[in-house]
PDB file with one MODEL, atoms N, CA, C and O in Angstrom:
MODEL        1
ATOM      1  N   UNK A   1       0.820  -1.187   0.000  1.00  0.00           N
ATOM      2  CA  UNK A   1       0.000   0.000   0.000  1.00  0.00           C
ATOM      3  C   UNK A   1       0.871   1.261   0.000  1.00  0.00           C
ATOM      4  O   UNK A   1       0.666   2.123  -0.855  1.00  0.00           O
ATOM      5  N   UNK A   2       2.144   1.456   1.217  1.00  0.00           N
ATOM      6  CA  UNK A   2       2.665   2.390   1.104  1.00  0.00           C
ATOM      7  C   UNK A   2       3.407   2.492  -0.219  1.00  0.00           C
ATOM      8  O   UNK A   2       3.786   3.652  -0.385  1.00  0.00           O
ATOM      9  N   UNK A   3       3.708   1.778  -1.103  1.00  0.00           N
ATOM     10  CA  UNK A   3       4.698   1.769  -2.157  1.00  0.00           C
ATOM     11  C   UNK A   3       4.046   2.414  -3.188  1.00  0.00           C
ATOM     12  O   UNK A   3       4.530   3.372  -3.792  1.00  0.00           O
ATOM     13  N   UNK A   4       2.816   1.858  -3.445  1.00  0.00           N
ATOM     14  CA  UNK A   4       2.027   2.292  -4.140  1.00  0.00           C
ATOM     15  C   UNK A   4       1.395   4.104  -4.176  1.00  0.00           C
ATOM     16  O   UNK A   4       1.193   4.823  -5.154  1.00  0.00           O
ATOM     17  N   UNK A   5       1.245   4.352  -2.906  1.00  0.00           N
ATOM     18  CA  UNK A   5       0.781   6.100  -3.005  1.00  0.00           C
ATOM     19  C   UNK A   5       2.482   6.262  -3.160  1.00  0.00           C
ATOM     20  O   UNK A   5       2.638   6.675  -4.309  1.00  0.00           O
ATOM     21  N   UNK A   6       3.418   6.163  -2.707  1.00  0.00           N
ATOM     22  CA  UNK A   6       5.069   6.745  -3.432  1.00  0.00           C
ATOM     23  C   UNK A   6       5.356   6.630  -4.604  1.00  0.00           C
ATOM     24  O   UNK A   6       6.152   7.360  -5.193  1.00  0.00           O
ATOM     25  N   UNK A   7       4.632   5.529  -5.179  1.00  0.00           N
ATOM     26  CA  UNK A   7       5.054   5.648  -6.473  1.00  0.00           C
ATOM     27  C   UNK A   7       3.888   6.838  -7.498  1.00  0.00           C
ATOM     28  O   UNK A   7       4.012   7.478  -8.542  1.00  0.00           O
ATOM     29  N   UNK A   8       2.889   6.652  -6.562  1.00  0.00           N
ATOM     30  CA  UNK A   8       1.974   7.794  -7.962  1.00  0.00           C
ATOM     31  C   UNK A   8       2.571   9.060  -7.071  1.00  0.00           C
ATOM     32  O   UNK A   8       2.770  10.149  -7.609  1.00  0.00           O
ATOM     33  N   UNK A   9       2.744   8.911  -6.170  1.00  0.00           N
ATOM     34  CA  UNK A   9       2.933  10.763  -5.815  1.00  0.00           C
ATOM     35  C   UNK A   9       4.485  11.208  -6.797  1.00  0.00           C
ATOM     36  O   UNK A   9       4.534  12.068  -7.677  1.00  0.00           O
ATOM     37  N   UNK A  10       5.267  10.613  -6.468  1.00  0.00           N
ATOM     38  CA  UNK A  10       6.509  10.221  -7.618  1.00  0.00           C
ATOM     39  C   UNK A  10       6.319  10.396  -9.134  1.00  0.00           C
ATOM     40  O   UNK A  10       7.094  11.102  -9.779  1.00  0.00           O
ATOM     41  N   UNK A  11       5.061   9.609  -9.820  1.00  0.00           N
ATOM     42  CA  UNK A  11       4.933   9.616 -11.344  1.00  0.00           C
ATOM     43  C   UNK A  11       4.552  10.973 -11.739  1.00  0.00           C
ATOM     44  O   UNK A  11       4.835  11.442 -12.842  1.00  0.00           O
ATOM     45  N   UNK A  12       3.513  11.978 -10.267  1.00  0.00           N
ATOM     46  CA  UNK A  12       2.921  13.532 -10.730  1.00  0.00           C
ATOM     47  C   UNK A  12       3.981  13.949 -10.858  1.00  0.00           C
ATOM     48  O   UNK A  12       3.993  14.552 -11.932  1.00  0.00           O
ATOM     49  N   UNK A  13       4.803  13.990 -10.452  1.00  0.00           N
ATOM     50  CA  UNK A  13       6.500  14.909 -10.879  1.00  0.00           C
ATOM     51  C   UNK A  13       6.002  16.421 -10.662  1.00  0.00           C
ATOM     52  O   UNK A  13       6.067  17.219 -11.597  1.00  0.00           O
ATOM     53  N   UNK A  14       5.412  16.862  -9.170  1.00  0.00           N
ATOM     54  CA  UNK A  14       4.736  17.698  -8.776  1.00  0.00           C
ATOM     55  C   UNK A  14       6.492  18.610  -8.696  1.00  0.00           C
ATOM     56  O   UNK A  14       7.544  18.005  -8.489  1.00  0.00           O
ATOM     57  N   UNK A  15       6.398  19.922  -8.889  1.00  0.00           N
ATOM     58  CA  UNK A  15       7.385  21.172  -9.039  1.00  0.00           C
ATOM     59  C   UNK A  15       7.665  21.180  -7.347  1.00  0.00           C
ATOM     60  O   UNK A  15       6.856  20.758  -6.521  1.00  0.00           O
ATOM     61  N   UNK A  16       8.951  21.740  -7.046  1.00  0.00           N
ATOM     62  CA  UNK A  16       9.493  21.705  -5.623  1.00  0.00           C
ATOM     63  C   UNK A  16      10.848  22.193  -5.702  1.00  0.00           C
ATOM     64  O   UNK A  16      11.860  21.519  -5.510  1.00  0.00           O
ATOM     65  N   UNK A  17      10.786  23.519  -6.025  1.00  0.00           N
ATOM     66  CA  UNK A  17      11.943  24.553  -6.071  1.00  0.00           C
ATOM     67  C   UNK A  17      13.060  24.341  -5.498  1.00  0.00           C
ATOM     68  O   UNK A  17      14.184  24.339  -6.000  1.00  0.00           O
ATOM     69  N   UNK A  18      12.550  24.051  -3.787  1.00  0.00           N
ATOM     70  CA  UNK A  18      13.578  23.908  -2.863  1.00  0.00           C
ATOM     71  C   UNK A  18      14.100  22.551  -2.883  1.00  0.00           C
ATOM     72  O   UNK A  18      14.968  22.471  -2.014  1.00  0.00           O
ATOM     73  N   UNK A  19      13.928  21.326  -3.569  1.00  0.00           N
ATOM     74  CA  UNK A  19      14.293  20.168  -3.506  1.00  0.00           C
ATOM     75  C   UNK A  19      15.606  20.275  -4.773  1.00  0.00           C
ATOM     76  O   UNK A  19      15.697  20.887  -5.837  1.00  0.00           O
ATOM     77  N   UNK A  20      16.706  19.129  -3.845  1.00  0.00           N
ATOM     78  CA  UNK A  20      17.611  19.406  -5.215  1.00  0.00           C
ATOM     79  C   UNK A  20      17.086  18.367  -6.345  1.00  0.00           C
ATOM     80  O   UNK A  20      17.645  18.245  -7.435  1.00  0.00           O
ATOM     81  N   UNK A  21      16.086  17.728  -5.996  1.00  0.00           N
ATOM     82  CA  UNK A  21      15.461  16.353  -7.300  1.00  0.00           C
ATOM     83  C   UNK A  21      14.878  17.182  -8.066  1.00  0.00           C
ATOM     84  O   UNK A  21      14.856  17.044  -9.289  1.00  0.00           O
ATOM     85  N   UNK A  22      14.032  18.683  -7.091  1.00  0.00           N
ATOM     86  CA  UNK A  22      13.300  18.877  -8.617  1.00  0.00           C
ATOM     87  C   UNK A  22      11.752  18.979  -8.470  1.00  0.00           C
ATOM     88  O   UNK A  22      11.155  19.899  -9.029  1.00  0.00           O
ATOM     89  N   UNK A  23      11.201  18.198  -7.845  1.00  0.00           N
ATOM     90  CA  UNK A  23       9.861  17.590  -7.490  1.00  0.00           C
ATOM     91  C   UNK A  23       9.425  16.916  -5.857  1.00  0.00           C
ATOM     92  O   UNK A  23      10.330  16.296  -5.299  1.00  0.00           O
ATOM     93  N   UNK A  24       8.551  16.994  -5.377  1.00  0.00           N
ATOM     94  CA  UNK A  24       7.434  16.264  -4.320  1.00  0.00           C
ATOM     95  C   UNK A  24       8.253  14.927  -4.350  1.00  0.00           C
ATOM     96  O   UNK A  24       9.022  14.643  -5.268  1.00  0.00           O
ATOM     97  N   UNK A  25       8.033  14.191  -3.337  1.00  0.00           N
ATOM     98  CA  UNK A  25       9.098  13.343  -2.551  1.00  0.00           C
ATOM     99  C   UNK A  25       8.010  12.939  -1.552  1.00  0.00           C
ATOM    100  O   UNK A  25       7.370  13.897  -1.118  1.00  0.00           O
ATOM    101  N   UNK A  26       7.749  12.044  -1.212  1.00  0.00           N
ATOM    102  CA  UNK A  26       7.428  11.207   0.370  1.00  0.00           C
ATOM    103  C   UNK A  26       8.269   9.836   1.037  1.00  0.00           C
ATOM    104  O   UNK A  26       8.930   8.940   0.512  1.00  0.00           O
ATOM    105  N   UNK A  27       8.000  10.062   2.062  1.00  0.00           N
ATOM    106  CA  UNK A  27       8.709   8.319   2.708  1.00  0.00           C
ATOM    107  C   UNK A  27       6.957   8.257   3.641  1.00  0.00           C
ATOM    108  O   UNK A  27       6.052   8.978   4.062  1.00  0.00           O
ATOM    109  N   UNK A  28       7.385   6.884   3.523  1.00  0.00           N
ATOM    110  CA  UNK A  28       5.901   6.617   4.139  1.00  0.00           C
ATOM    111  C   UNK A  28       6.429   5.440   5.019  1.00  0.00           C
ATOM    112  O   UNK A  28       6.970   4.489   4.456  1.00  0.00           O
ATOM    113  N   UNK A  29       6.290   5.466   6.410  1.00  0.00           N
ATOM    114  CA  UNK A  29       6.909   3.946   7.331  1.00  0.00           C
ATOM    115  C   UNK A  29       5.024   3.723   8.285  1.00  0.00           C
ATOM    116  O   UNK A  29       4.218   4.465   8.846  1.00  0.00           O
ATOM    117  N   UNK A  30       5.161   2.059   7.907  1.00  0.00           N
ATOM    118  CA  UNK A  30       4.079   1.867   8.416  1.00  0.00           C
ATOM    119  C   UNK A  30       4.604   0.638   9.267  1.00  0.00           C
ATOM    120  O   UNK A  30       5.633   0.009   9.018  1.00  0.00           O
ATOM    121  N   UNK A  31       3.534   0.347  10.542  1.00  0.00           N
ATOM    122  CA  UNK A  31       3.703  -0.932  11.385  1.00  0.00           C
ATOM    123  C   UNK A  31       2.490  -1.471  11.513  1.00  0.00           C
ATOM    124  O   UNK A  31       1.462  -0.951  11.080  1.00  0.00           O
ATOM    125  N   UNK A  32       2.575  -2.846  12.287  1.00  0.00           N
ATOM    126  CA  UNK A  32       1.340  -3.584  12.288  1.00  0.00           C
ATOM    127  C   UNK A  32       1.121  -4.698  13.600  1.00  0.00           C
ATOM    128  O   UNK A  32       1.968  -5.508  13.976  1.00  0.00           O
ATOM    129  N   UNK A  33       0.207  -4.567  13.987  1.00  0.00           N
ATOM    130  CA  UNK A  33      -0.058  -4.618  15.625  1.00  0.00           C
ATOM    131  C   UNK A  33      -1.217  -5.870  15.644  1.00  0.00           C
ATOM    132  O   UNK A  33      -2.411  -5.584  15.560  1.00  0.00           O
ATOM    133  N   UNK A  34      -0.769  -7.252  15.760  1.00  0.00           N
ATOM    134  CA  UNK A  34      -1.938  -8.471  15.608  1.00  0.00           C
ATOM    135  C   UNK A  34      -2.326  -8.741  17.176  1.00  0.00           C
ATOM    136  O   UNK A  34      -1.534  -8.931  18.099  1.00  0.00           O
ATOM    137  N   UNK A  35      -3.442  -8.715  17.219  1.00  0.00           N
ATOM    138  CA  UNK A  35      -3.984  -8.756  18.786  1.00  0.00           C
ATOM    139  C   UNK A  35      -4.006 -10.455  19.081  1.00  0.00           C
ATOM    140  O   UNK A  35      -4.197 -11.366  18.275  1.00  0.00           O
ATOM    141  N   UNK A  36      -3.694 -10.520  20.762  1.00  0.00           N
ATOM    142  CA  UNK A  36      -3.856 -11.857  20.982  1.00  0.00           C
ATOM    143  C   UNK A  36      -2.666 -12.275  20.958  1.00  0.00           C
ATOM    144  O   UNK A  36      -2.447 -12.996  21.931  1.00  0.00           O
ATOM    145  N   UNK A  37      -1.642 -12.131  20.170  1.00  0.00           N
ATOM    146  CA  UNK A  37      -0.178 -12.243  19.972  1.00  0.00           C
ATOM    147  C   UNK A  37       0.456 -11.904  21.371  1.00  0.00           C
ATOM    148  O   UNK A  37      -0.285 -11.435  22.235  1.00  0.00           O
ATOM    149  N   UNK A  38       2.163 -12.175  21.715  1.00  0.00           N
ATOM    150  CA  UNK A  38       2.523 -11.857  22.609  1.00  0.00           C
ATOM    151  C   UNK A  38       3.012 -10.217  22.870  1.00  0.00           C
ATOM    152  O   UNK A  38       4.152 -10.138  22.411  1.00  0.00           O
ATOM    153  N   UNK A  39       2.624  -8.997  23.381  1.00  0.00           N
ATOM    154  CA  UNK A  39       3.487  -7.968  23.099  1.00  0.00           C
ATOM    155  C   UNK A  39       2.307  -7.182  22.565  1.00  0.00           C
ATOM    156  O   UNK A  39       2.339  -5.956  22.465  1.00  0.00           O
ATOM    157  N   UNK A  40       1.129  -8.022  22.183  1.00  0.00           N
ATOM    158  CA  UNK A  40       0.074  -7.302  21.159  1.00  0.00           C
ATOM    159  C   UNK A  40      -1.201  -7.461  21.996  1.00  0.00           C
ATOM    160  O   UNK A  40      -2.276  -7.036  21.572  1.00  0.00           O
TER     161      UNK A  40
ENDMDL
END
């Protein structure tokens, strides 16, 4: 999922003066929490 919105926000090649790439940029970090588990 996260790869996916980075890669279309990436393909708009949105303008970003202050970037030395050029364009809009994200990092996206996700985690995942299974209940019932130990810790969870």
């Amino acid at each position: 999922m996260a790869e996916g919105v980075r890669s279309r926000v990436s393909a708009l090649q949105m303008p970003h003066d202050a970037s030395p790439i050029g364009f809009i940029t994200i990092s996206i970090g996700l985690a995942t929490l299974q209940s019932g588990k130990p810790g969870g």
